[in-house]
N, C-alpha and C positions, 0 to 999 in steps of 0.2 A: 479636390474636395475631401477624399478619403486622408490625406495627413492630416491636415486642421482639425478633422472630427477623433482621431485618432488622440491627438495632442490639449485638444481642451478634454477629453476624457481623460485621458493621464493627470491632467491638475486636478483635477476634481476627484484623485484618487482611486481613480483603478488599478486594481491590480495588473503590473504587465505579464506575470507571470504565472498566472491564477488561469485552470486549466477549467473546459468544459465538460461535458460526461463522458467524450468519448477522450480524454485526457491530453486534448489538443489545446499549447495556447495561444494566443495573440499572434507570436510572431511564425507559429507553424500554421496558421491557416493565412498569414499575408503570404507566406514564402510557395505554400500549396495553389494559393490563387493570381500569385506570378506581381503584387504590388510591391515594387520596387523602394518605392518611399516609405511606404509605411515600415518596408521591413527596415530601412537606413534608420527611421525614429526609432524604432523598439529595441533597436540592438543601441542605439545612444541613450534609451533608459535602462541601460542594464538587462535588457531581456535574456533569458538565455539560453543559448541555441541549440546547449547540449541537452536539455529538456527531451526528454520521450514521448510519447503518448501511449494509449495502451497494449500499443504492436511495435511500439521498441524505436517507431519514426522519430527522426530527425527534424528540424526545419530543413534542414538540407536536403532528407529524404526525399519530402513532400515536394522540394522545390525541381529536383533530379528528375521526381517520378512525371513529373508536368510537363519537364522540357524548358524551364525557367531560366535562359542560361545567364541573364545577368542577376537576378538574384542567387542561385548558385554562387561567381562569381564573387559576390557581394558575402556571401556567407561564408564562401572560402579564406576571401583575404583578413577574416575575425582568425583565424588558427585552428580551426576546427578540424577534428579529425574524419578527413573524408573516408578512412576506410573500418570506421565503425559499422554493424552487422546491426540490422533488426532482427525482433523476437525471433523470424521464421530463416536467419541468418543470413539479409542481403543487405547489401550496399548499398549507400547511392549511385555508385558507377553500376553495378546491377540493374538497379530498378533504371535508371537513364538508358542502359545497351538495352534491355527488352521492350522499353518502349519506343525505340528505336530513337532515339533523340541523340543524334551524331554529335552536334558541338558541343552540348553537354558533356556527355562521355567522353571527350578529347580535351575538354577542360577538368574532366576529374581525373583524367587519365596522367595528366602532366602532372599533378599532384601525389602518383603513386607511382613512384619509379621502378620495382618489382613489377609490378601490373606488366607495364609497358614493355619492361627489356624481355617478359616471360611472352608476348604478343596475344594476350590473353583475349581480350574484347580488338576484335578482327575489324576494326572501322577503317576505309582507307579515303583520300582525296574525293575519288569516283562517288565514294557516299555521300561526301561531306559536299558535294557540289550539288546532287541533288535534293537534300535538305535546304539548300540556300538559294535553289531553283535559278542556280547560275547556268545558264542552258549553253553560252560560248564554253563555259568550262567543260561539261557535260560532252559538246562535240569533240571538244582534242582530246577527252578521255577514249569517246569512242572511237574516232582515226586510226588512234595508236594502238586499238585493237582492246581497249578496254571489255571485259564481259558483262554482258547486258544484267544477266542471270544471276552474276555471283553474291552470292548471298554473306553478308557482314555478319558482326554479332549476332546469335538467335536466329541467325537465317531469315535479318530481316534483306532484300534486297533493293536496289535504287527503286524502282516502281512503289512497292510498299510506302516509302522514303515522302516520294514526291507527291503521291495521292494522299497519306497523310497530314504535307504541311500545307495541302491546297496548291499545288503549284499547277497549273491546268497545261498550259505550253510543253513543261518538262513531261509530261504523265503522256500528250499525246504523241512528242518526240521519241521518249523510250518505247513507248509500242510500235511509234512507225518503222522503231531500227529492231524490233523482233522480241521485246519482253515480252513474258508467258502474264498476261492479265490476272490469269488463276492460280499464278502459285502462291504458297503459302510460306509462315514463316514455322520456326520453332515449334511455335503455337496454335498453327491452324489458321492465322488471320493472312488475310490476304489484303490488296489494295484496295477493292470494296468497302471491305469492315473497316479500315483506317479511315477512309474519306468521308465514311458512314458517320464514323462515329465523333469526327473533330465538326461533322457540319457543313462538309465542303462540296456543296450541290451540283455545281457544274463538275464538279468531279467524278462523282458518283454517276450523273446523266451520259458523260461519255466514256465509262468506264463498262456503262451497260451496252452502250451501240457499238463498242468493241465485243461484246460476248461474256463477260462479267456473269461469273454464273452469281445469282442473287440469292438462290436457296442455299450456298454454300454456307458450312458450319464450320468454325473452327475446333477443338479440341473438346471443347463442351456443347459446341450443336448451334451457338452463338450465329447466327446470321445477320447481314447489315440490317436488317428490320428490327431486330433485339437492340445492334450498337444506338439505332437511329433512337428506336423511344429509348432506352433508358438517358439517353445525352440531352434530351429534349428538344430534337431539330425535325420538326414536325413536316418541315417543306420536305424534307428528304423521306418522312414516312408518307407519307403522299403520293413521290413521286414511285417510289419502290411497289405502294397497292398497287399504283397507276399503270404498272410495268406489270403486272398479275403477281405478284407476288401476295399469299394467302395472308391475312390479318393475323388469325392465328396459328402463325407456323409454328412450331415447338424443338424449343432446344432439348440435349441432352438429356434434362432432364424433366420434359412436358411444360417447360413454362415459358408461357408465349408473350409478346411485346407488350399487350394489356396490365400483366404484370406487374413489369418494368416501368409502368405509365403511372400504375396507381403508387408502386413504392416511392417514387423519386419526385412525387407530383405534380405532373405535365397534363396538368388540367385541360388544355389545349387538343394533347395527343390521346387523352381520355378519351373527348367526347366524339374526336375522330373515329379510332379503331372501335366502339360502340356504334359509330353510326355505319362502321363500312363490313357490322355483323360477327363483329368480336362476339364468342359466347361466353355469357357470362356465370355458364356451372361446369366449363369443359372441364374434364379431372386431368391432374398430372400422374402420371407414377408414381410419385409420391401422395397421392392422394389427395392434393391442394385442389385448389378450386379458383378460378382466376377472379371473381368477385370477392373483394376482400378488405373487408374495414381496418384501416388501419390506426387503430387507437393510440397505437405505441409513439407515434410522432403528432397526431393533432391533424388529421390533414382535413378538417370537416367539407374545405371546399371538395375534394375528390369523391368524395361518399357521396355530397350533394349533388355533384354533376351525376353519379352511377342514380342517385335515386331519382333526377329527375328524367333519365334516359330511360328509366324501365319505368315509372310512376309508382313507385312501392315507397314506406318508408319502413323504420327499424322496430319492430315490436317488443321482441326477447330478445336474447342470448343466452345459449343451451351452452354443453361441454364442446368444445368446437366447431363448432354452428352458430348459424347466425338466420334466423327465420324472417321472410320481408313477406309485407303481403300485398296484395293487388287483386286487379278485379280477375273475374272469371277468364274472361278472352283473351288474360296479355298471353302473349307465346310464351312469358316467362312462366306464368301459372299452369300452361300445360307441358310442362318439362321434367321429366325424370332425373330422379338423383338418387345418390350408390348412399343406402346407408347397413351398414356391417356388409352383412353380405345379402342380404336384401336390397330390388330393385323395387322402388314407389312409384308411382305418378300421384303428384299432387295437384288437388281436384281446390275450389275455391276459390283459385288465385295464389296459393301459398305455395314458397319454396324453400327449402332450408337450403343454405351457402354454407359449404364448408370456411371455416373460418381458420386461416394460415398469418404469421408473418410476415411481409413482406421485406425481402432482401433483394438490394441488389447486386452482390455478391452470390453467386453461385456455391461457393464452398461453403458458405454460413450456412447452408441449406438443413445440417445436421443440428442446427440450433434449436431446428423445429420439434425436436422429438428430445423428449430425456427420459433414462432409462432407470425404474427402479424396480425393484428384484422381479424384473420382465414386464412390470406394467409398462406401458407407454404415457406419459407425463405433461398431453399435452396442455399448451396455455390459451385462457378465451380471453377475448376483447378485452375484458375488465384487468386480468391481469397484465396483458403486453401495455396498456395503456398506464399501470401503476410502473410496470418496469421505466418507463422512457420520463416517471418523474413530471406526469402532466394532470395536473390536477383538475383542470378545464374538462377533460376528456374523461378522466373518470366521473365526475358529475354529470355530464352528459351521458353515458353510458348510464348511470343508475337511472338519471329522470328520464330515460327513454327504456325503464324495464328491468336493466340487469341486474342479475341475484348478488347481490352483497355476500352470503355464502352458500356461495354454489362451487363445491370443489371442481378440479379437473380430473381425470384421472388414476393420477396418484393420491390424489383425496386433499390437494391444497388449494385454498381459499385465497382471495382478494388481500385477507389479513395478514397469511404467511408470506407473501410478494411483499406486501411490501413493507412488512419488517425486515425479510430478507434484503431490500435494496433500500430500509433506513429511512424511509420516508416519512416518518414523522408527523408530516400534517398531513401526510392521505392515513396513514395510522389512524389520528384524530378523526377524519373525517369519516371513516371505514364505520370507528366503530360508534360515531354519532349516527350514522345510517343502521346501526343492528348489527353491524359484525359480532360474533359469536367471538368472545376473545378466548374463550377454553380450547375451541375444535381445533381437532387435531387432525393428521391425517391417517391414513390407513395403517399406520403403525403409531398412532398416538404421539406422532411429534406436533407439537403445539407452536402457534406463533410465537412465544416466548420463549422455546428453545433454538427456533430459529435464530430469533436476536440476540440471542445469549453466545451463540455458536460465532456468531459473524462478528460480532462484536461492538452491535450499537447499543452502546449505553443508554442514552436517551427515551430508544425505543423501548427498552427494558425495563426501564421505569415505569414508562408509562403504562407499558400492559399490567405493569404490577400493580398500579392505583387501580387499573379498572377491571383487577379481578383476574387477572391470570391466576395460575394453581401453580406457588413457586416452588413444591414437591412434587408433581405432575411427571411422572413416571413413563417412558415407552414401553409398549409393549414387549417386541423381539428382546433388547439388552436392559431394558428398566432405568436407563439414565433419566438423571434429573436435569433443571437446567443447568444446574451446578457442575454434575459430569462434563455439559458439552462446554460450559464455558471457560471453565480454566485449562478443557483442551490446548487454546489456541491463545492461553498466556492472557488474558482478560482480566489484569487484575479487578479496573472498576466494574465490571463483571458483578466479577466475585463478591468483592467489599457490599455492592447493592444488592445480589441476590441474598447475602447475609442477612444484611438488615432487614431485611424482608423474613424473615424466617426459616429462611435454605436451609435443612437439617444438613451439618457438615461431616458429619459421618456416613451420610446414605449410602446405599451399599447397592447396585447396579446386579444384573441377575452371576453375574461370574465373579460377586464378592469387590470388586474396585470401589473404593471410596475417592473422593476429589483427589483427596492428599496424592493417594495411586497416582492418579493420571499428571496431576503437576508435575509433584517429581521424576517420575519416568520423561517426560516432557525438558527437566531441566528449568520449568519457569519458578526461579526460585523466588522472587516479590512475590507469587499467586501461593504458592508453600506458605509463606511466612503469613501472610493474610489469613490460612487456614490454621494454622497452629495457632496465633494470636484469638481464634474463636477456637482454641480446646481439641483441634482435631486431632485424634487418635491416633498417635504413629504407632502404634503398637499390633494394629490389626492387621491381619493377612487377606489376601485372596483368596479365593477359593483352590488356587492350586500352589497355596503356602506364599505365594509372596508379600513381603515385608516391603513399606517405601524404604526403607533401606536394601533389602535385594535390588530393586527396579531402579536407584540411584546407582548402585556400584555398578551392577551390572551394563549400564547407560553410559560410563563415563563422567558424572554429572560431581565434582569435586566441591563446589562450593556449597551445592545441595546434599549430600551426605556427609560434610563434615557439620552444617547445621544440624541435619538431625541428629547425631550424635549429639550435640549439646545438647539436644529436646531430648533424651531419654532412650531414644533408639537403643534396642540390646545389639550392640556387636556382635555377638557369638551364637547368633541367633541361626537354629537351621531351617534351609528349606527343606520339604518333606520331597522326599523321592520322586523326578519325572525324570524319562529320558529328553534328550535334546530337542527329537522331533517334536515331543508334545508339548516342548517348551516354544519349538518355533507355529506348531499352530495353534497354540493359546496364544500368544503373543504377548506375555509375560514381560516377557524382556528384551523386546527384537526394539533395537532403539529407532524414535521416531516414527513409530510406531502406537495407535490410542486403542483405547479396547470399542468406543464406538466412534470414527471418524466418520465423518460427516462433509459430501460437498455440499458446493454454491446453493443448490436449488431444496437442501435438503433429503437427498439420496443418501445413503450408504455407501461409502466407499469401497471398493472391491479389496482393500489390503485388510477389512476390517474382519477380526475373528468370525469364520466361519468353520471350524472343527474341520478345518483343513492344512495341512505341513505350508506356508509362505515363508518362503526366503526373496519374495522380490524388493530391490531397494534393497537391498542389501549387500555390502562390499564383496570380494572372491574372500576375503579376511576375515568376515563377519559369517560367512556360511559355514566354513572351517571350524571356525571355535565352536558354533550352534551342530553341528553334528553330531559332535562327540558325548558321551555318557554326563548327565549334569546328574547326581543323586547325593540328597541330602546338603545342600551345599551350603557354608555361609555367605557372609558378603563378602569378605577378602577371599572365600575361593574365586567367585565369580569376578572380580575385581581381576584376580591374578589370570583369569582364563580370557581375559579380554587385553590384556598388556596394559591396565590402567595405573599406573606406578602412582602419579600423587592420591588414588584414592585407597591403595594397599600403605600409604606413608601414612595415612590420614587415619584407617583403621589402625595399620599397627600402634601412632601414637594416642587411641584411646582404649590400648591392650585388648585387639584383635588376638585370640591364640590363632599362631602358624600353624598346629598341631593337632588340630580335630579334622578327623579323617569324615568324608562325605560317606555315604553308605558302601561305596565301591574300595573304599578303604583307603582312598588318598587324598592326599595334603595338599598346601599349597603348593610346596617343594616339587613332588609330582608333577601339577600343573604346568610352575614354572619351567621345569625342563623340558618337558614336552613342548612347551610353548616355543622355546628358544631352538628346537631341533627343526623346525615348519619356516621351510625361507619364506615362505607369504605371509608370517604375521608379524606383526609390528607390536612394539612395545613403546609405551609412551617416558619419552628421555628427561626426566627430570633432575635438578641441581645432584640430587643425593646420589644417582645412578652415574653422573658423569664426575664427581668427586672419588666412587671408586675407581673408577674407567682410571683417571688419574694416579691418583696414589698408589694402586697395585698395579697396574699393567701398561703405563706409560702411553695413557691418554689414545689405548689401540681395542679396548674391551668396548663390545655392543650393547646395548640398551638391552636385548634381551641375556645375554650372558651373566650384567651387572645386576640385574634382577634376580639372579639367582644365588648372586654374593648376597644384596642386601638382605634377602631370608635370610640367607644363612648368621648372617652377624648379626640378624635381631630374635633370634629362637628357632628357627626352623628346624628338625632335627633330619638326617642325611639317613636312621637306619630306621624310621618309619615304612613295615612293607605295605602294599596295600593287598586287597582279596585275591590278587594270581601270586601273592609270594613274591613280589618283584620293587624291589627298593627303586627312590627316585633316581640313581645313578644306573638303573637298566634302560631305563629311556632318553640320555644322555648320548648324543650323537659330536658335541664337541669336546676335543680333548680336553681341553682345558679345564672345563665345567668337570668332566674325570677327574684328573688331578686335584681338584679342587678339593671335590667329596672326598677321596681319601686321604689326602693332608690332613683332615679330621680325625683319623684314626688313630688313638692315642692307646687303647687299655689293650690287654689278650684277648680279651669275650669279644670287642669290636672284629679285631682281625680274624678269629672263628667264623665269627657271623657274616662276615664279607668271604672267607675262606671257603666256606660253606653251601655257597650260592649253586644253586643248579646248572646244567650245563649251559642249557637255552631256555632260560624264562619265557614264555608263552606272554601273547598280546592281544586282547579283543580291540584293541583303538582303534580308530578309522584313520590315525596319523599314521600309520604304517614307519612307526619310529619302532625300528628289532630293539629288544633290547640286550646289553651284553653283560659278558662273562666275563669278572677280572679280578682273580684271587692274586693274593699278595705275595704268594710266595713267587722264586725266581726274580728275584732284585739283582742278580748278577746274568749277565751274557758276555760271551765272548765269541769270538769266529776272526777266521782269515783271510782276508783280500787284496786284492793284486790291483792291478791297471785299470780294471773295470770298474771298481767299485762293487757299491751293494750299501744293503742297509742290514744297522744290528739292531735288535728290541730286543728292551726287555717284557718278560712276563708281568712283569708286578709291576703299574702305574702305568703300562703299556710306551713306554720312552722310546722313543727310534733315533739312532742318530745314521744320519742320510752321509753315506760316502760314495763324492763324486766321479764319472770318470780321471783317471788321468793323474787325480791326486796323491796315488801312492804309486815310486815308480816301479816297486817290488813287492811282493808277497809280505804280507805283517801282519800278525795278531793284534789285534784290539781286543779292548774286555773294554764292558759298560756296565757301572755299577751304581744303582741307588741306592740315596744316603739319607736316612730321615733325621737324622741327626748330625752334627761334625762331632768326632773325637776330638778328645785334649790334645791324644797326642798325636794327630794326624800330620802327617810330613810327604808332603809331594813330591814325587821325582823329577829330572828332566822331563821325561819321558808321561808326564801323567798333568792332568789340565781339570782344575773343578770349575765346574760350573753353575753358578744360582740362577734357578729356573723364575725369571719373570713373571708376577703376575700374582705372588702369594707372597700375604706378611700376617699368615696365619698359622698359629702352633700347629703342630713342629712345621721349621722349614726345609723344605725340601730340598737338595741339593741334587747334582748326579756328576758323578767322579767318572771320566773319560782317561782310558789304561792306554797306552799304545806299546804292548811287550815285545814289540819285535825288536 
């Protein structure tokens, strides 16, 4: 029956590939629930399997993780890549070995030949026989001395195996020949919790009259009475009380099978463990409370059964409480409950329930709690019921009382939820009930910034017709919505907060106007949207920066050679910070927004707090951020970053190379230094590798060729800066040397290079020495033998390298450089010129090689 329904839904136009909320579709939840057919139709309408959901699953994953092994199979023989990684980076042969699903895993396993020749997932025959509860197989395994104990994949071992797949014959064979009933795997789970958990009741009955410890937890405290209710096999929770095992024993983390009963809604195993003394305000560790409305999914039968088990029904809903009331005499009206640090008895009948989520995942547990500058953030009924997108439930929840705005903790309202999750018609309906569309929360972020941030259009509209404040400012950093929304590239954002009157200059408390954050961002549509309404490129930060600083300095090429067409001054300086204060202002640490903002509306930890952050940021990106930034323009910063097409970009709307930053140097400076640091990268563009070419035969680097291109577009080489130290003292490759004095044409040049101190002094943190190399001594000579040796000279620092063995007697050599050729220059035998590679810049350089012996 499920293909036919499947397939007349397809003609009538369903989407096959159209995902649910939790981003699962069609053909990942046939492959997760093991329907064969239905998954052969969906993959025949094109469905497609590489599709994720919002943990990176697979149909294949979901099909792996089940033990599905012909839809596996089936999914397989499509070409799909079985050893694709989910978000938290596992396989489907992962997820199959830990849940101990043998033929699975040996069918993904054939599919990945590394896997297998590496013998990585440990499954052998002995497993794979009792997964298939082949019990003649099972005996010749164990004749031949097979081991009862040895544990496969995960340490799951045969017993685990065959109490998991139900196999009752195999489960009492392997114990009769000596399996340990109580070991566990990996994870703690033993053959109880398997058999627990898949349903398999004759398994579990004589897995106990073997000795089956029942209180046993696995890894998280998990015991077969947890597997049983959250799976919904009520006989086996029965049979487990039956056996004394306590109703509410408590895992790891205090939360006990009533739980599990209300999350996953086992209506059944509800009214059970309530009648056999579940308490219903037991606390966990975490402060939960096992009575617990859950709004977030709709479940009103579970709530109905708890209310008609106690005789209470719902009056209010407080910040995480949930208040029921009753007569005087129920047990429940005289029951104590923890509130702050105060114990109460509540007299009347009344009792406040703490009000939790319910998960039945254990690790989601930290979902409960979000954190904002220390508050605790948590969510009431009204909100988890707007999160899950159920409209029914929120209406329900108000006509049974709940506060339309009543913040939670962090100070958010009904209205910020679910702008934040885009909801549209609870929006509508929010604030046809009295939502308060201005409130904001404890730091004045308003439902409208919310949507602005996330990026629901719709929603943003709408709050604006009914009154939102589209200049509505926070407190801590003064952002508008305008600030947070073109954060995250929003152009219809933007275009609609405009229309609306978003003053597009506003100015956030550290000076950023929109434009700021765009461009630093790189969203160049959301720039151009701002400049099209008159926005100010001309304004600074508060600690000088220009959207043209925060473009160069970012990388962001298409976006500052725009603003240069709009007016941007090139030559524009920033006023004096060092580096640190640059990285915790966060100026210009790319990727970085001056108020970022998560999901829920928190503050993100990277976001300026007059604190030094380099986190997110490359070994490459910390380097250059260390060093003295004062005074700087955009092509300094551009050249301290190795970004070539946006120094091409500056130089062709005449960037001067030649304005020194406060520290008194250039780009030139920069660049050498830059190219002397093996960790930083310069970015290799056409013009960089045309010189690489033409001078130095296609062998010069991107940062070397960087320091040609200054130099052929204005840079000047005898710029010193404030310690007296020209850019060729910070010059660690020879070449880049040669370079700079190939330049040397007039007398005053060669004094002023003649002239230079012995040892020029360095505050850098590049620990780049710099050096000493006067011109004079352009001739050397010396004598060597057999051994070899090397001659330099003093002037241009030339070495020429003689090998052993090469000469087979004692000989003079002399080495001479030549800045020029004579007319009437005439070689000997005995004498060899040579043009030095790499310059076809006045004068050329030569070096005449003597051998006078």
């Amino acid at each position: 029956m499920v293909r036919p329904l499947y397939t007349k839904l397809h003609c009538q136009g369903a989407e096959v590939n159209e995902s649910n909320n939790g981003g699962r579709t069609p053909l990942q939840l046939a492959a997760s629930n093991g329907h064969l057919d239905v998954t052969k139709e969906l993959i025949s309408q094109c469905a497609d399997f590489k599709k994720t959901d919002r943990d990176g699953w697979t149909a294949l994953h979901s099909a792996a993780a089940k033990g599905h092994l012909d839809v596996v199979t089936e999914i397989i023989s499509q070409g799909v890549d079985v050893g694709k990684a989910s978000d938290k980076g596992w396989s489907a042969l992962y997820l199959a070995a830990a849940a101990g699903h043998v033929r699975v895993s040996s069918a993904l396993l054939s599919q990945q030949a590394e896997l297998a020749k590496a013998n990585i997932i440990h499954w052998t025959e002995f497993h794979s026989a009792a997964e298939r509860g082949d019990l003649d197989a099972m005996k010749d395994h164990v004749s031949q001395g097979a081991k009862l104990n040895k544990a496969g994949s995960f340490g799951w071992t045969a017993l685990h195996i065959a109490a998991g797949n139900g196999h009752l014959n195999m489960t009492k064979y392997l114990l009769s020949q000596g399996a340990d009933v109580n070991s566990s795997n990996d994870f703690g789970t033993c053959a109880l919790h398997s058999a627990a958990e898949k349903g398999n009741l004759d398994v579990v009955e004589y897995l106990i009259s073997e000795g089956a410890d029942m209180n046993k937890g696995n890894d998280r405290g998990l015991t077969a009475l947890h597997f049983a209710s959250s799976s919904g096999h009520l006989n086996i929770v029965k049979s487990l009380i039956g056996h004394g095992v306590e109703a509410d024993i408590r895992n790891a983390y205090g939360t006990t099978a009533l739980h599990y009963a209300l999350g996953t809604r086992q209506i059944g195993i509800t009214k059970y463990l309530l009648s056999q003394g579940s308490e219903l305000i037991k606390r966990s560790v975490r402060n939960s409370v096992i009575l617990q409305f859950d709004g977030q999914y709709g479940h009103y039968d579970v709530v109905r059964c708890v209310q008609s088990c106690v005789g209470h029904a719902v009056s209010r809903f407080t910040d995480s409480v949930t208040v029921f009331r009753g007569t005087p005499e129920s047990d429940l009206g005289r029951t104590k409950y923890q509130d702050g640090d105060e114990d109460k008895t509540v007299k009347g009948g009344m009792v406040i329930v703490k009000m939790t989520r319910i998960l039945s995942d254990l690790d989601s547990h930290e979902d409960l709690l979000r954190s904002q500058g220390g508050r605790t953030a948590g969510s009431t009924s009204l909100q988890y019921a707007i999160q899950g997108g159920n409209l029914a439930a929120v209406r329900y929840l108000i006509t049974q009382g709940a506060e339309v705005n009543e913040s939670n903790n962090a100070g958010w309202t009904a209205l910020h939820v679910a702008a934040q999750m885009g909801r549209l018609y609870i929006v509508d309906y929010l604030l046809e009930q009295g939502a308060e569309v201005t409130k904001g929360d404890f730091d004045d972020i308003s439902p409208l910034h919310v949507a602005a941030f996330v990026g629901h259009c719709d929603v943003t509209e709408h709050l604006l017709r009914r009154g939102a404040e589209v200049n509505g400012a926070t407190k801590e950093k003064g952002s508008t919505a305008l600030h947070v929304g073109v954060q995250n590239g929003h152009r219809d954002i933007t275009k609609g907060l405009l229309n609306h009157g978003a003053d597009v200059d506003a100015t956030d408390h550290d000076g950023w106007t929109p434009l700021h954050i765009a461009v630093q961002n790189g969203h160049i549509d959301v720039m151009k949207c701002l400049l099209q309404q008159l926005a100010d490129v001309s304004k600074v930060t508060k600690k000088g920066s220009s959207a043209l600083h925060l473009s160069a300095a970012n990388g962001h090429t298409d976006v500052t050679r725009y603003l240069l067409e709009h007016g941007s001054e090139v030559n524009l300086i920033k006023p004096g910070k060092t580096a640190l204060q640059l990285a915790a202002e966060q100026d210009q640490v790319r990727g970085t927004s001056t108020d970022t903002w998560c999901a829920e509306g928190q503050k993100h930890p990277s976001s300026p707090n007059c604190h030094a952050d380099t986190e997110g940021l490359t070994e490459d990106e910390k380097v250059v951020w260390q060093h003295p930034e004062k005074g700087c323009t955009a092509v300094h910063l551009a050249t301290q970053n190795g970004y070539t097409s946006i120094i091409e970009t500056l130089v062709s709307r005449g960037a001067d190379l030649n304005i020194q930053s406060i520290d008194g140097q250039t780009c030139l400076h920069e660049a050498i230094r830059l190219s002397g640091r093996e960790d930083s990268k310069v970015e290799a563009t056409p013009a960089l590798q045309k010189i690489s070419e033409e001078f130095y035969q296609n062998e010069l680097s991107p940062k070397t060729a960087l320091v040609f291109y200054l130099l052929d577009h204005g840079a000047k080489p005898n710029i010193k800066d404030n310690q007296g130290n020209l850019p060729v003292h910070y010059a660690k490759d020879e070449i880049i040397r040669q370079m700079i004095f190939s330049r040397v044409t007039t007398e005053a040049e060669r004094n002023n290079y003649a002239n230079l101190p012995e040892s020029a002094q360095s505050d850098r943190t590049d620990s780049v020495e710099p050096i000493n190399q006067p011109l004079d001594g352009r001739y050397a000579t010396g004598t060597f033998g057999a051994l070899g040796g090397t001659l330099s000279t003093k002037s241009h620092g030339f070495t020429l390298h003689i090998p052993p063995g090469a000469l087979e007697e004692d000989e003079t050599i002399s080495l001479q450089v030549l800045t020029e050729i004579p007319n009437d220059l005439t070689l000997k035998e005995d004498e060899l010129l040579v043009h030095l590679n790499g310059f076809q810049i006045p004068p050329t350089l030569f070096v005449q090689y003597r051998n006078d012996g």
